[in-house]
N, C-alpha and C positions, 0 to 999 in steps of 0.2 A: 504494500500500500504506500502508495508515494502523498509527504505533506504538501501542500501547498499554502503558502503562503501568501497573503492578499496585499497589495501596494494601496497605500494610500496618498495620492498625489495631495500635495501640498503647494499654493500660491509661497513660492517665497520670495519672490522681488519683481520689478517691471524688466523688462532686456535694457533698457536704458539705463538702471543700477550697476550693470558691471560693466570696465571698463573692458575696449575690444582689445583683446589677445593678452589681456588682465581677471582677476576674479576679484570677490567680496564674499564676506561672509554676513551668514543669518544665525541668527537663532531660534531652534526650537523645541521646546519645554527646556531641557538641561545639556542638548545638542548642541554644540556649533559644527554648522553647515556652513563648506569651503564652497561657492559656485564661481566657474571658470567659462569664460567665453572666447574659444579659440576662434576668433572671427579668421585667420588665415588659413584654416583650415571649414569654418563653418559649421563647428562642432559646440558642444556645452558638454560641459562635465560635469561633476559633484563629489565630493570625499570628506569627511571629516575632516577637520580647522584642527585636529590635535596632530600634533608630528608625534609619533610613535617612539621615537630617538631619545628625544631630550623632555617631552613633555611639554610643551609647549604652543600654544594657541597662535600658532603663525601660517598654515600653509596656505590661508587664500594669498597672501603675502608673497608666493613663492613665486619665482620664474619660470613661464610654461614652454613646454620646445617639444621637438621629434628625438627620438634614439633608435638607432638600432639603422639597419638597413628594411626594415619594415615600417620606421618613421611614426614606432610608438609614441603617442601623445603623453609625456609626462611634466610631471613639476619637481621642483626644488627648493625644499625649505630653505626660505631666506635665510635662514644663522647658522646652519651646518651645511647644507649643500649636499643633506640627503636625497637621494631622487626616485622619484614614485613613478609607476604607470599611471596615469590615468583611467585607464578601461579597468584593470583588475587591482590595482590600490600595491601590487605588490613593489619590493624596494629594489630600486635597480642596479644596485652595487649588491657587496657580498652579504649584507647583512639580511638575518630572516625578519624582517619590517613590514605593516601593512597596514595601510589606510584602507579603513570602509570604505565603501564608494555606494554612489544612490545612481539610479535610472534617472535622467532631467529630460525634460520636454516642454518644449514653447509653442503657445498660443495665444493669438490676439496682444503679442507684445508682452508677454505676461510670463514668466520662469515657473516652472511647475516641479519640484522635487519629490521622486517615490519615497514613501518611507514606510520602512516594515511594521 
């Protein structure tokens, strides 16, 4: 018997809140939510704002780019220069590291974040 699990989309900001090829964060109930607008690519992301490293509430903060020769979308805590996928939250150097990451989708100008 397989679970399933239900998303519940949440309004978290307008697409005008975050800057292009930059993120901001939200909060919700005791969550900070990282949202990321890779306008050079045309994508939006979402991961939790905590860096898993140092503990620290910084990674809408971080620097977004491509890696790899598959031109995975990741970021980079701005204080350490750890570096995340974006699609699967995992860390892209040696460390076993991982950022949540949420499903995002826009409507009517509007950022919508899945949340479990």
């Amino acid at each position: 018997m397989e679970t399933v699990i239900a998303t519940q989309w949440i309004m978290a900001c307008y697409v005008d809140d975050v800057p292009e090829n930059g993120g901001s964060c939200i909060k919700h109930g005791d969550e900070q939510i990282a949202i990321f607008n890779f306008a050079r690519r045309n994508e939006w992301y979402a991961t939790q704002n905590l860096c898993p490293h140092k503990q620290q509430m910084a990674i809408s903060r971080g620097m977004i780019g491509s890696a790899g020769e598959n031109c995975e979308p990741k970021v980079a805590c701005p204080f350490h220069k750890k570096t995340f996928s974006l699609l699967t939250g995992e860390c892209l150097g040696e460390e076993e590291l991982v950022l949540k990451t949420y499903p995002v989708k826009i409507a009517d100008g509007k950022v919508f974040v899945g949340i479990d």
